[in-house]
Structures are given as structure tokens and as C-alpha cells.
BANUMI-603970 format. One record per residue (C-alpha): x, y, z; residue number from 1. Coordinates in pm, 1 decimal, decimal comma, padded with zeros to 6 digits. Example, Ala and Ser with C-alpha at 12.3 -4.5 7.8 and 13.67 -1.06 7.14 Angstrom:
REM residues 2
       px       py       pz   n
  01230,0 -00450,0  00780,0   1
  01367,0 -00106,0  00714,0   2
This chain:
REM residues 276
       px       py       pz   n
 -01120,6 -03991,8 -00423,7   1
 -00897,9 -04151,2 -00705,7   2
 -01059,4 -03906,6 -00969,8   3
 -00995,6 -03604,0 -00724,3   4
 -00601,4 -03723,5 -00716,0   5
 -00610,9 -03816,5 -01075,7   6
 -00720,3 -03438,4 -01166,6   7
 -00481,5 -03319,0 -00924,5   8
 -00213,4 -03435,7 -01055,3   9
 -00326,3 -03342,4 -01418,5  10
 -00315,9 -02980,8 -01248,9  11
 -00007,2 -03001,2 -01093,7  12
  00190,7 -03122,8 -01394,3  13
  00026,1 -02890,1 -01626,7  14
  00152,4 -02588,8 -01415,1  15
  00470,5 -02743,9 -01379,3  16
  00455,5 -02749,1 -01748,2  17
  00351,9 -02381,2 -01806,2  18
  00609,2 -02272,5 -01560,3  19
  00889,2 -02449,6 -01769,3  20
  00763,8 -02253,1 -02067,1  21
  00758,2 -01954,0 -01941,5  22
  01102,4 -01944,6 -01812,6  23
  01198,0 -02128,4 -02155,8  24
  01058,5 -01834,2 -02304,3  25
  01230,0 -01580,0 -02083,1  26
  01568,2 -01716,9 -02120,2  27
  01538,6 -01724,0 -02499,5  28
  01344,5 -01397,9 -02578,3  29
  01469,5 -01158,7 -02293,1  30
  01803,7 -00959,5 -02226,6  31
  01868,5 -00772,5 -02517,3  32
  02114,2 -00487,1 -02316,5  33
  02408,5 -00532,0 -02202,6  34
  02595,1 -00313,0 -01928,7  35
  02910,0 -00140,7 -02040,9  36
  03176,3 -00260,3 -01809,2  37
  03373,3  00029,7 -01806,2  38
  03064,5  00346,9 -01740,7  39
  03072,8  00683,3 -01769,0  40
  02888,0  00770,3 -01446,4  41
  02756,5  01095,1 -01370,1  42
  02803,3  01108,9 -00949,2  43
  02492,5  01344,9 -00960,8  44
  02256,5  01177,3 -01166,2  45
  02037,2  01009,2 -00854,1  46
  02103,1  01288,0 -00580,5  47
  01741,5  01427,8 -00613,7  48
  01487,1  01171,0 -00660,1  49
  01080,7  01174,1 -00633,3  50
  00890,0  00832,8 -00623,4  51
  00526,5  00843,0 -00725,4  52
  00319,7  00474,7 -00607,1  53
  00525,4  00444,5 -00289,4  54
  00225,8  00253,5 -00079,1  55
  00213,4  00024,8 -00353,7  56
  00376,6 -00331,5 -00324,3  57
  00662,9 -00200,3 -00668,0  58
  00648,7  00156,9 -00490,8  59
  00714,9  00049,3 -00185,3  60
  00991,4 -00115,3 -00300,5  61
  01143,8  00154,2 -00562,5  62
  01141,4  00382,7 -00228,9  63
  01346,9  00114,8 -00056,9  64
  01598,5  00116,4 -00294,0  65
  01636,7  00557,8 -00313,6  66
  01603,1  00571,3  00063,5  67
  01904,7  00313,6  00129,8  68
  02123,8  00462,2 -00178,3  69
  02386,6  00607,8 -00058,1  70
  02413,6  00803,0 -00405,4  71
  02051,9  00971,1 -00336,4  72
  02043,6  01300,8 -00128,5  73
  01681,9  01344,5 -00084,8  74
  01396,3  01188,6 -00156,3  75
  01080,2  01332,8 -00273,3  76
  00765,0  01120,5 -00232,1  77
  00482,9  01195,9 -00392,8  78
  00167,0  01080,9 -00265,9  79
 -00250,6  01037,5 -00146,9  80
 -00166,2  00866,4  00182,2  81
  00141,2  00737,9  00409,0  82
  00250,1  00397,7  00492,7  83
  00489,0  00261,0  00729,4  84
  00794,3  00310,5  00556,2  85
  00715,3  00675,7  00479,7  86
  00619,6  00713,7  00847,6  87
  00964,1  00549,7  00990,4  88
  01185,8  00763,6  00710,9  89
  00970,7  01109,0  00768,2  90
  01221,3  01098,8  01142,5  91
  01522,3  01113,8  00903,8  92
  01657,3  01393,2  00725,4  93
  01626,7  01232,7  00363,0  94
  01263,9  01191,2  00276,0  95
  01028,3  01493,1  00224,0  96
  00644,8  01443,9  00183,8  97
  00422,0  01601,6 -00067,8  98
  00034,1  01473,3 -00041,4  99
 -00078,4  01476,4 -00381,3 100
 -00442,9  01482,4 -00483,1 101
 -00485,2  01548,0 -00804,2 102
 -00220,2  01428,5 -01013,7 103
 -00259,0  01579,7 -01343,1 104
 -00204,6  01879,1 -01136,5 105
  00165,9  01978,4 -00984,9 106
  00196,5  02339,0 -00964,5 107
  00244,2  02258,5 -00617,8 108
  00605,4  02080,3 -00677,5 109
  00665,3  02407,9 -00927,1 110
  00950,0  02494,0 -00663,3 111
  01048,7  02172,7 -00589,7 112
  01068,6  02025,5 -00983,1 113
  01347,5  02228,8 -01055,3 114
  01602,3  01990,6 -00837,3 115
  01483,9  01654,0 -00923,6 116
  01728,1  01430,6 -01162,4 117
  01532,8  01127,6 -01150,0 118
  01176,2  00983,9 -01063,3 119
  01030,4  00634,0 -00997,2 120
  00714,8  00640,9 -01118,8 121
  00532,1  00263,8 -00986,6 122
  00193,1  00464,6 -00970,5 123
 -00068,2  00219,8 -01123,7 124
 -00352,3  00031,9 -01039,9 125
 -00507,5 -00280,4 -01193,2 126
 -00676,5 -00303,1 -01524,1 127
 -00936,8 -00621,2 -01382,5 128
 -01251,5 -00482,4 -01272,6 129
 -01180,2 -00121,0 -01328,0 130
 -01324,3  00113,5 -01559,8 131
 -01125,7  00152,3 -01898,0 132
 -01115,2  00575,4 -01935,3 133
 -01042,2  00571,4 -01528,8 134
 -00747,6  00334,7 -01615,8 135
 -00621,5  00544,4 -01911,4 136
 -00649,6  00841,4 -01694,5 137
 -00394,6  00693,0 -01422,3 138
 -00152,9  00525,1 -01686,2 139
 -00120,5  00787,9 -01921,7 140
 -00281,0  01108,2 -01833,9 141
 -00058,1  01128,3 -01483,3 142
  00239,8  01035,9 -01608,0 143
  00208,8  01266,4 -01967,0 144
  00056,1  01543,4 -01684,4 145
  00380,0  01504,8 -01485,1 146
  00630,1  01490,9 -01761,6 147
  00524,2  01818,5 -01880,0 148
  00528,9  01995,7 -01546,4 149
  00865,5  01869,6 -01526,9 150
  01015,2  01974,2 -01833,2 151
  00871,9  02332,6 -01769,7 152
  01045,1  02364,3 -01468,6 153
  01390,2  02196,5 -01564,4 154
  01525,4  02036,0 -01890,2 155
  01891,3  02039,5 -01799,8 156
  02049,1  01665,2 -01745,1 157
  02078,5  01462,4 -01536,8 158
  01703,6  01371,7 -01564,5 159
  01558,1  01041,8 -01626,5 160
  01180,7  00897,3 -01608,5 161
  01137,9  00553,9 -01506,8 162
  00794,0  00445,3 -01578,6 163
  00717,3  00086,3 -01474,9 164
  00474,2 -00067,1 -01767,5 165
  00545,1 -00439,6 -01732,4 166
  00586,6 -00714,9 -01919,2 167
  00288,9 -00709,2 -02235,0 168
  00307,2 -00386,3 -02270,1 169
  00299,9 -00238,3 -02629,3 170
  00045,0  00002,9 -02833,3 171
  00018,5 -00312,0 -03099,0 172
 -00111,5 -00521,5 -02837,1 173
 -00466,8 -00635,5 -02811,8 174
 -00584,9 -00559,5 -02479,4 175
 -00638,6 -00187,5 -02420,9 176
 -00449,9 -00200,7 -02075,1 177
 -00148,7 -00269,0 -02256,0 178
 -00174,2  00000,0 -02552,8 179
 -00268,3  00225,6 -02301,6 180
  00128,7  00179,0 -02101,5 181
  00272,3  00148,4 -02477,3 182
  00106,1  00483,2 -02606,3 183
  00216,0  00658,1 -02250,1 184
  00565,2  00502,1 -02321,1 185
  00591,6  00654,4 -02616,4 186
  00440,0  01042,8 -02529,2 187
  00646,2  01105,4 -02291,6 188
  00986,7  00993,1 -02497,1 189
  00876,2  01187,2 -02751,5 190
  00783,9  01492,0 -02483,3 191
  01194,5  01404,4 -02370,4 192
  01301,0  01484,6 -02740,7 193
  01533,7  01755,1 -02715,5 194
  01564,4  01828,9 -02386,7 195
  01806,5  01655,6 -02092,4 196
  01551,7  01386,9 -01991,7 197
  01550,2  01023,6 -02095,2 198
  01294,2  00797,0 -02048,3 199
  01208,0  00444,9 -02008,7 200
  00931,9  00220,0 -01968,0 201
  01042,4 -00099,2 -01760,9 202
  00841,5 -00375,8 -01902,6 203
  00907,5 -00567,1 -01583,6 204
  00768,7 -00932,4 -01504,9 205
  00687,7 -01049,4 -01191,6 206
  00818,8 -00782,6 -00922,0 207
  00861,5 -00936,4 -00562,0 208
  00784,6 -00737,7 -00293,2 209
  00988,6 -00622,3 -00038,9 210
  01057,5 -00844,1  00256,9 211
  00837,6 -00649,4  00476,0 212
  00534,6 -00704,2  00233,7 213
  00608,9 -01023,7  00053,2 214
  00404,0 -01333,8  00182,1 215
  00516,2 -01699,5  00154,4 216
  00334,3 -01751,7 -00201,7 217
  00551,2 -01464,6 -00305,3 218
  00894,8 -01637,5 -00225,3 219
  00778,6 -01955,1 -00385,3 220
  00677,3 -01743,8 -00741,3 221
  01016,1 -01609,8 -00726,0 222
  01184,6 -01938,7 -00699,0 223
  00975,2 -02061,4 -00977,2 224
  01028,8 -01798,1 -01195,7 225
  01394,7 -01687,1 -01136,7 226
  01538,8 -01959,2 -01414,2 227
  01391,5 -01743,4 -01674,9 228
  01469,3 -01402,5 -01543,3 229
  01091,5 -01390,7 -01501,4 230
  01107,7 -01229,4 -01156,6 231
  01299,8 -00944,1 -01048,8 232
  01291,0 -00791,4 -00654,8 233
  01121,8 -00464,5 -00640,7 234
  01442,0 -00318,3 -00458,8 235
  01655,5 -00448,3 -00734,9 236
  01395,8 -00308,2 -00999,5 237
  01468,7  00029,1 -00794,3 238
  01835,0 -00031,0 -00818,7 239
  01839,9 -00110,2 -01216,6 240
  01711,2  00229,6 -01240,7 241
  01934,0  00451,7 -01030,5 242
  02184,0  00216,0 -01228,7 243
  02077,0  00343,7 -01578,0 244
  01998,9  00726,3 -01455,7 245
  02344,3  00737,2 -01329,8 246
  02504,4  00569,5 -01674,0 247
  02369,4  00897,1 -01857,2 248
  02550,4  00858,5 -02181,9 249
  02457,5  00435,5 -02236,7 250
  02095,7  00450,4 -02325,5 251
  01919,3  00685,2 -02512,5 252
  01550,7  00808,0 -02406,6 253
  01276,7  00594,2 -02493,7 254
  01466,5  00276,2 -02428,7 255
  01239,8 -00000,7 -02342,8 256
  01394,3 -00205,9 -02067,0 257
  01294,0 -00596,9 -01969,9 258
  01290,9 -00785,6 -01713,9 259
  01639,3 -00935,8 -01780,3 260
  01776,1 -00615,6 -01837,1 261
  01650,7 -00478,8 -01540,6 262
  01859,7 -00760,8 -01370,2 263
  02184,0 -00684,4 -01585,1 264
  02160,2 -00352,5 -01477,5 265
  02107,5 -00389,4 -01100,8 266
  02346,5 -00634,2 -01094,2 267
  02619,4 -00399,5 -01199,7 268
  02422,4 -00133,7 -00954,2 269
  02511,4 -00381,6 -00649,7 270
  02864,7 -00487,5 -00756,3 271
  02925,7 -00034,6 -00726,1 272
  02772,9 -00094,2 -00370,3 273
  02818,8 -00393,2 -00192,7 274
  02732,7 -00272,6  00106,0 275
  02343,9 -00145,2 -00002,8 276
């Protein structure tokens, strides 16, 4: 019993050690961008906007955010199934459905593309246990497949891409997951050369779900992680980039945006509307 104590509390103060670290880390190596305190806002920079990964836990969550902006018109949603906040929005006048089943195919959105100013793209799956070329296929193939569907139907800003890559992402990095996001990051910028779209790829850290879907053990990583802007609220993530789409002259396409940015940035979003 003492050894089963003694290694427990090895455990415990090694976490609480890794913890520190990683919010030491955070706090020294993220927030590069700062919000201009004066904007140049475009009012109609978020009235059209599609979400793609909205039954996910960061979809779910990026849909929160464009369904309850008060800036956003409609919302398209993009999707393989429903889920309860789909179903409960669907009796509104604000959210239009689109089942999706192949998504490097969208010539059924051809007449819809043409509105859209700004898409949340939190479509992505989990690189443990899954096959590498099936993984490439979701985190670069759909997106790059998208991208170019939308840029034959409309190039004309206000458009901006809002890929969410997370935190580790980067095309020098070692694991394949990650070069996969960074190589995706960087097509479709370079797709968005020329044109009236921006992109970005949010390298976010640990996104909390929304308080419909977030459990107990999800509150507690946010508390522990929130010293080192290590944690950002999926609603918030949504916010940061309705925030940036609508600040259309601040940050050019291809900007890579962290987790502390992503706070900066909603954090200006909420102090334009208090009341979201």
C-alpha cells in the first residue's frame, strides 16, 4: 500500500510538473498577432457562411458560434449526417442543410458557392489507428477539393478559409499527420494567390467543447491549461474567425494563427458583441 501511494504521488507531481511546462511554454512561445484596435471591418464579410465537421466536438462548436452571430445571415452546413444542434436550428430560418457524401466532389453547392464569404472547415478525424493515405485524403484532398470548387464559382472578397490544423502542425515536422495539415495549409494559400480569398490554418491547442458536449474532465483540462493560453473554447475558436474574416484588410492569406491568437482575436470579437 505505501509503494502504491509512493508511485502515486510520483505521478501526480510529475503531471503537475508537465502541466507547468506546458503553459510555461505557451506563455513564452505563443501570441505573435496582435488585434488592431481601431479595424477596418467589412459588415459583410461573415453574412454567408458554410461549416464543414459540424457533428464533430470543434464543429459543433464553430456552428455555435455562426448560428448565434448576429453578423451571419445564413448558414450553410455541410455534411454526412445530422446532430442535435442541426436538428433544433433546421426549425429556424438561418441554417440550410446540404448532405455531403463525397467530399472531393461539390458540383452540388455549384449554385450555392457563389454566396459564401467565409467557411469553417473543423472536418478531421484522428491520425491514431487510422490508415495514413485515408488520413491524407480527409486533411488535404477535401479541403484542396473544396478550395478549388470555390474559387471557380466566386473569387470576389469577402472570402476567407479557416482550416483548423492544430497545434504541431507544420510540413517540417516529423510525424506525417502533421506535414500532411502543413502541406494542405500551404496549397490552398497558394490556390488563394490572386484571387479575394485568404486563408488560414488555426494551429489551435486544446479546443473545449461546447457546454452541451463537454464532460467534467473537459472543464478541469481547461482550467489546467488556460495559464498558458493552451486551451481555447470551441465557440470562441468560432468567434476568432468571424473576427479575422470580418477584419479583411489585417491579415494577409496564409497567415498561420495560434492558439493565443485565436484568443486575441475572439476577445476583440466579444468586446463588438457583448451580448453573443
Amino acid at each position: 500500500m505505501k509503494l502504491v501511494k509512493r508511485l502515486a504521488k510520483i505521478l501526480i507531481g510529475g503531471l503537475i510538473v508537465l502541466i507547468g511546462a506546458v503553459n510555461l511554454w505557451g506563455a513564452l512561445t505563443m501570441g505573435t498577432l496582435v488585434p488592431a484596435a481601431n479595424p477596418e471591418l467589412d459588415p459583410t464579410a461573415n453574412r454567408v457562411v458554410m461549416v464543414f465537421g459540424a457533428t464533430g466536438s470543434v464543429g459543433d462548436a464553430l456552428l455555435k458560434a455562426a448560428l448565434n452571430a448576429s453578423e451571419v445571415h445564413t448558414v450553410h452546413v455541410v455534411t454526412r449526417r445530422t446532430s442535435p444542434r442541426i436538428d433544433a436550428a433546421l426549425d429556424g430560418d438561418k441554417l440550410v442543410l446540404h448532405m455531403q457524401s463525397d467530399f472531393t466532389d461539390y458540383s452540388a453547392l455549384a449554385e450555392v458557392l457563389p454566396e459564401v464569404n467565409t467557411v469553417l472547415w473543423g472536418l478531421g478525424t484522428t491520425s491514431i489507428g487510422m490508415d495514413p493515405d485515408t488520413y491524407t485524403r480527409i486533411h488535404v484532398d477535401f479541403p484542396v477539393a473544396f478550395v478549388s470548387a470555390w474559387l471557380e464559382a466566386r473569387t470576389e472578397a469577402p472570402m476567407a478559409f479557416h482550416y483548423v490544423t492544430g497545434i504541431g502542425t507544420g510540413e517540417d515536422e516529423s510525424a506525417r499527420w502533421a506535414q500532411d495539415k502543413g502541406r494542405a495549409e500551404r496549397l490552398v494559400a497558394e490556390m488563394a494567390e490572386g484571387t479575394g480569398l485568404r486563408t488560414f490554418g488555426h494551429r489551435s491547442a486544446y479546443i473545449r467543447p461546447t457546454s452541451e458536449q463537454a464532460s467534467a474532465a473537459a472543464y478541469i483540462a481547461e482550467w489546467l491549461l488556460w495559464p498558458g493560453d493552451q486551451v481555447i473554447r470551441g465557440t470562441a475558436l468560432g468567434q476568432a474567425m468571424l473576427e479575422i474574416s470580418a477584419r479583411t484588410t489585417e491579415l494577409k492569406n496564409g497567415t498561420l494563427i495560434d492558439n493565443a491568437d485565436a484568443i486575441a482575436y475572439a476577445k476583440a470579437y466579444q468586446e463588438r458583441h457583448p451580448d453573443e
